[in-house]
Each structure stands twice: as C-alpha cells, then as structure tokens.
C-alpha positions as CSV (number, residue, x, y, z in Angstrom):
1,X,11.3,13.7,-11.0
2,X,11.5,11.8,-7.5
3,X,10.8,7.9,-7.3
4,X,7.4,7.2,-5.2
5,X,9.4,5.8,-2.4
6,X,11.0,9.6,-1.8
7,X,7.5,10.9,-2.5
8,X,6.4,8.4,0.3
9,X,8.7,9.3,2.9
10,X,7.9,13.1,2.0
11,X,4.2,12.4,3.0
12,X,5.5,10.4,6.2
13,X,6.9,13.4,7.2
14,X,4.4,16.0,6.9
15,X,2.1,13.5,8.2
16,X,4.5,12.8,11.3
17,X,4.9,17.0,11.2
18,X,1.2,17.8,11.5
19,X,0.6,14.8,14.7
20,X,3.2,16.1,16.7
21,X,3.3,20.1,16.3
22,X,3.5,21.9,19.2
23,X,4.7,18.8,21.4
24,X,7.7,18.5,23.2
25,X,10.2,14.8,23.1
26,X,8.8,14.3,19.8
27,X,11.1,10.9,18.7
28,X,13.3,11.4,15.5
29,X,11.4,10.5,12.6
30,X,13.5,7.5,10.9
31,X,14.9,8.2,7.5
32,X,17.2,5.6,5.7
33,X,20.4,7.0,5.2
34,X,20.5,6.2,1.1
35,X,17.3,8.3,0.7
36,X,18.5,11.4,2.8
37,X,20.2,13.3,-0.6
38,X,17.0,12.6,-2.8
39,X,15.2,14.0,0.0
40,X,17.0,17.1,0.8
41,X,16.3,17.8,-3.2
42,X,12.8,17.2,-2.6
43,X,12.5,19.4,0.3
44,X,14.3,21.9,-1.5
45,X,12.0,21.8,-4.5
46,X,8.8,21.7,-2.5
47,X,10.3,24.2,-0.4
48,X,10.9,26.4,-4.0
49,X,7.8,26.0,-5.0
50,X,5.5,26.9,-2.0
51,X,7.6,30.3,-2.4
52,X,6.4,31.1,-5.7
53,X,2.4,29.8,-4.8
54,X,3.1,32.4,-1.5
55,X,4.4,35.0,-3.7
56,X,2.1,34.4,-6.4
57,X,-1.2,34.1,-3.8
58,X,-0.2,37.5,-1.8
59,X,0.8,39.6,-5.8
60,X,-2.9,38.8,-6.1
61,X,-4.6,39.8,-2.6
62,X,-1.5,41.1,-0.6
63,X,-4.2,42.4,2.1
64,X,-5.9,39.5,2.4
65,X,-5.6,38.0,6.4
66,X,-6.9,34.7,5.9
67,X,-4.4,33.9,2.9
68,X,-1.1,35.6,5.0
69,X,-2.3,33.6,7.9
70,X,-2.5,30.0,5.6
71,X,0.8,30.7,4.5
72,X,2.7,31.5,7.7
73,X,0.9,28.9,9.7
C-alpha cells in the first residue's frame, strides 16, 4: 500500500513526536517535498484506522479508565 521509504518517514515522525512532546521551539521535522502527498494518505489512513481500534476497544469496555486514557493520551 505505501513504499517503505513513506513507512520510514512515518516512524521518523512519531519517533520525533514522542522526544519532543510537551517542549516548546521544537525545530520542523524535515519532510522532502515529493513524499508530502503519499504522506498525507498515510496519515490519513493510520489516522482512519486508530478510529475504528478506539471505537472498536471502548464498544467492548466503554467504562474502562485505563483504555479511554490510552486512547486520548
């Protein structure tokens, strides 16, 4: 569906995401301009489908804390 090189730069970023939440004058992460459209339908599908694992996770426990608080983190 995606070539490894998007899938690479897709674990750059949550990589880069995780090391700098919560910090301030964090620099732009740099993203090559050719790969920005492949990306934006990656994030879009990952995006998609951590919906459906949320909806599917809280349909089976919707009371459960620790779940809710995985998923909104």
């Amino acid at each position: 569906m995606f070539s490894g090189v998007v899938l690479e730069k897709v674990c750059e970023y949550l990589l880069y995401n995780e090391r700098n939440k919560g910090q301030t004058n964090v620099p732009d992460m740099d993203i090559p301009p050719e790969l920005c459209l492949e990306l934006l339908m990656a994030a879009d599908y990952l995006d998609s489908q951590l919906f459906h694992l949320t909806f599917l996770l809280c349909s089976l426990n919707p009371l459960n804390p620790v779940i809710l608080t995985h998923v909104i983190a």
